[in-house]
C-alpha positions, 0 to 999 in steps of 0.5 A: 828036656820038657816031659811031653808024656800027658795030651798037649792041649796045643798041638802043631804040626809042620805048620807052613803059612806063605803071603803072596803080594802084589809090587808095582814095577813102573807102570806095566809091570807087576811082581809078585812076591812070596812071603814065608812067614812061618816055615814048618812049624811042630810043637806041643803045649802042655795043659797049665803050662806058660808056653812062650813064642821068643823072637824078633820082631818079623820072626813069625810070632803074630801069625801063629798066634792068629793061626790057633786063634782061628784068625789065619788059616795055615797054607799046610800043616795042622794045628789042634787047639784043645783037641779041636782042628783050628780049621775044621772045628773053629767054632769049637775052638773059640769057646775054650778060647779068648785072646789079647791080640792088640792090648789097648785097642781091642775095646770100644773107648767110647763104652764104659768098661763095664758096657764092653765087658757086658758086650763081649760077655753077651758074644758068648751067650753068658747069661746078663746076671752072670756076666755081671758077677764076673764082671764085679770079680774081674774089676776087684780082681784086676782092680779096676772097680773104680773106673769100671763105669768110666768111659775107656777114652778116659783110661791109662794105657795101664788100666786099657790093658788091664780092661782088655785082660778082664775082656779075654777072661770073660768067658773062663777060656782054658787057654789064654793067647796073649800077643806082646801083653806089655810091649807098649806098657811102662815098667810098672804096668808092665810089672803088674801085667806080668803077675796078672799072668802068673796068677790066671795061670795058678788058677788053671789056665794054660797061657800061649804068650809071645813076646821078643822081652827075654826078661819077660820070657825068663821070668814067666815061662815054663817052656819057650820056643825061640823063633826066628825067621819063621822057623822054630830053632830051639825049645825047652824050658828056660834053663834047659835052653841056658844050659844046653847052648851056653857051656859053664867054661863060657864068660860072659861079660858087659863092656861099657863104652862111652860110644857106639862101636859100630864097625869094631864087632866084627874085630872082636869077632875075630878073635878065636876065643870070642863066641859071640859079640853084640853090642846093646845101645838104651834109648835113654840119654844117660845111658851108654853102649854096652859091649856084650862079649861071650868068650871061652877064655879070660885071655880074651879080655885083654886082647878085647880091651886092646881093640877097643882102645885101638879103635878110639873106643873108651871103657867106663866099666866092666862086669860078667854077668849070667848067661842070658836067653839073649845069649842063647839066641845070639849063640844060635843066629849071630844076631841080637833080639831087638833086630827086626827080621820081617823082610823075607820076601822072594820074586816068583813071578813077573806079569808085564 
């Protein structure tokens, strides 16, 4: 279990955050509509630490960032950020802060970097020669020195993401929130952006990232909050996770299929021996469907195959695999990652 014995730096507590919109229904009638984005939300974040928010798109992940971020304000609940309330000391709490909320598109594309980054120094009152020594440091560090004086319109998405990064470091912020950091960003980029993050954190700073990446959640956390539907359902370390819902007499096994098998889970669901089943489909056009099974006993391999060749279904291969955070969030909510969950409005009124 985390060791949550020294003073979090975050600390939230039964936070609740509830939209109310406006529908037409014809021409004289209008619904209103309730819009739980985050139900009742109480963690803790270590100083140093890399904590992650993992969830589906539509989980509730963007508003609680935007909420200790100062953006949002909570509909209930409290939330402190560096021993600050994020409603009623936000100033202060936007000093220790910096944030990359929308990647590339929070600089100004016709500015140079170095005019952005001299821009967003001076909106934290960082004396003109220090910002540019930080932003001499910040260019060799995240090595765009080269194109530090070319205008942002002429970057790759890469080096746009890099110069928002230098941006949220500008002020030395205790805590970092990053949102999505790679979500746009080829595998490369994204490679790089991830050992960006690494290293600011060697270097002191506590990050607060969400992503709906397992891998990415893996390779970076060191504690992770799994979100889904405005709820936190689970949270610990990694491993914990892995460990405490996935049992070591569980298999786990890839199925590769040369077709989408939609309509067949739920056969293979119903065998008793079968936890979970989901299937994986890559936007690649050479890749196939993977057939993802978490199964308490090899017998129901067989009969897994059976259904599927029962089905017009084709296996081009198979193998087991370790388990994986994505098994831990289909063991908790029968769904996979990549389902987006936004819709999760009620009527609360009608005016006619």
């Amino acid at each position: 279990m985390r060791n949550l014995s020294k003073e979090p730096i975050i600390s939230v507590r039964n936070v609740y955050k509830t939209y109310i919109g406006k529908h037409r229904k014809g021409f004289f009638k209008t619904e209103y509509r309730e819009v739980h984005a985050l139900n009742n939300i109480t963690l803790d974040v270590e100083r140093g630490e890399i904590f992650t928010l993992l969830g589906p798109n539509g989980a509730g992940k963007t508003t609680l960032i935007k909420i200790l971020t100062t953006l949002l304000f909570p509909s209930k609940g409290k939330a402190v950020v560096a021993g600050y309330d994020v409603i009623k000391e936000a100033n202060q709490v936007r000093k220790v802060i910096n944030a990359m909320l929308m990647g590339e598109r929070s600089t100004y594309w016709k500015l140079s970097g170095r005019q952005n980054l001299e821009f967003f120094g001076a909106l934290y009152y960082i004396e003109p020669r220090d910002i540019e020594e930080k932003i001499e440091y910040l260019a060799k560090e995240l090595k765009i020195d080269d194109i530090i004086d070319r205008p942002v319109e002429s970057y790759s998405s890469g080096q746009k993401y890099k110069l928002a990064f230098a941006k949220a470091l500008i002020n030395d912020p205790e805590i970092l929130f990053l949102d999505e950091p790679t979500a746009t960003l080829d595998p490369r980029s994204a490679n790089e952006m991830r050992t960006l993050i690494k290293k600011t954190n060697r270097q002191g700073t506590t990050i607060f990232l969400t992503t709906h990446n397992m891998h990415e959640a893996d390779e970076l956390s060191d504690s992770i909050a799994i979100l889904d539907l405005g709820e936190i359902i689970a949270i610990d370390s990694p491993q914990a996770l892995k460990d405490q819902f996935l049992t070591e007499e569980m298999i786990h096994v890839d199925i590769k299929v040369d077709k989408p098998i939609n309509g067949v889970i739920p056969k293979l669901q119903s065998l008793k021996e079968i936890v979970n089943a989901s299937q994986k489909i890559t936007s690649g056009k050479s890749e196939f469907p993977i057939v993802s099974l978490a199964l308490t006993s090899d017998d129901a391999i067989i009969s897994s195959l059976k259904i599927l060749h029962d089905s017009g279904i084709r296996v081009l291969g198979m193998s087991t695999k370790q388990p994986t955070l994505e098994d831990v969030f289909l063991s908790l909510t029968g769904r996979t990652l990549s389902e987006d969950t936004s819709k999760r409005e009620e009527v609360v009124s009608h005016v006619e």
